[in-house]
C-alpha positions, 0 to 999 in steps of 0.5 A: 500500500505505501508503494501505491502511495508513493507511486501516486505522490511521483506521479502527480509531482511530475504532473504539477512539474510539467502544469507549471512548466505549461503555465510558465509558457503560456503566461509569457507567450500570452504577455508577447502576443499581446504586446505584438498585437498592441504594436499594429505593425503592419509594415515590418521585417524580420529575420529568422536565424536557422542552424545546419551543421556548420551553417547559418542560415538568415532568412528575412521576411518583409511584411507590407500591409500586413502580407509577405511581399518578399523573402530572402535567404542567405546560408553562409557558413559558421566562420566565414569571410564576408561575401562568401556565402554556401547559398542565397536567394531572394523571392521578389515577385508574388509568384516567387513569394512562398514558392520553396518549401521545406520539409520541416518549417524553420528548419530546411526554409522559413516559411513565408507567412507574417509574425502572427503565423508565426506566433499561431505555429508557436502556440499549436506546433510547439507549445503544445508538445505532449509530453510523457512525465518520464520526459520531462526532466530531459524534454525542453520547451522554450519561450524567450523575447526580444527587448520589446516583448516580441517572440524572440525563440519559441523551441522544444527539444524531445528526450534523446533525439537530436534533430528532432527539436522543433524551433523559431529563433527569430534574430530581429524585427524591424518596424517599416514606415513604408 
């Protein structure tokens, strides 16, 4: 009977730990959603940092009108000379605009969609991981932002399996007047 019982207090410690650790998310994703929100840009870039090996990829969306008119990829390697980059491309055109895809979002190409698609991918892709309570001391979610309060990283990494993580690090954002 006592081992039912402290079975019983394991679980549902591990289960508060992961309700916390949920809570935590949610409070600071909600804070910078509403701080997005309150800032009305509907004219801006951004830049989504993305790693591969001993590359690093930027990609810059720029949003006019609160629609993604143009994007831009540029893949140089981790020490590199300026000018010297692995890959580079740029999406000028509506029909350029979306037209690569990876196979994994924020991984292989960022997708061409505003700030509030990537906070909704955040919420439901990311976020929301299910998570078994045997993996939640070697699980990690994150949710960092930027100065303003903009989502600045928005990651979960799974128990033992490495690229398997799921992720948005997003470098800058830059308000436009045009």
């Amino acid at each position: 009977m006592k081992f039912l019982v402290l079975v019983f207090l394991l679980c549902a410690s591990l289960y508060s730990g992961l309700a916390e650790l949920i809570k935590f998310h949610q409070n600071a994703f909600k804070k910078s959603l509403n701080t997005w929100k309150s800032l009305k840009f509907k004219n801006y870039d951004y830049t989504v940092v993305s790693f591969r090996e001993e590359n690093v990829g930027r990609t810059t969306i720029k949003v006019r009108n609160g629609k993604v008119v143009r994007r831009t990829y540029i893949e140089t390697r981790l020490f590199y000379y300026p000018g010297d980059y692995e890959e580079f491309w740029d999406e000028k055109t509506p029909e350029e605009v979306g037209s690569r895809e990876g196979e994994f979002p924020y991984y292989d190409i960022v997708p061409a969609v505003t700030l509030d698609e990537v906070y909704t991918f955040c919420q439901n892709e990311i976020l929301t991981q299910d998570l078994m309570p045997e993996d939640l001391e070697e699980s990690k979610a994150v949710f960092e932002m930027l100065k303003g309060g903009i989502i600045s990283k928005c990651a979960f990494y799974p128990p033992l399996c490495y690229g398997c993580s799921t992720f948005v690090f997003i470098e800058n954002v830059k308000k436009r007047c045009e």
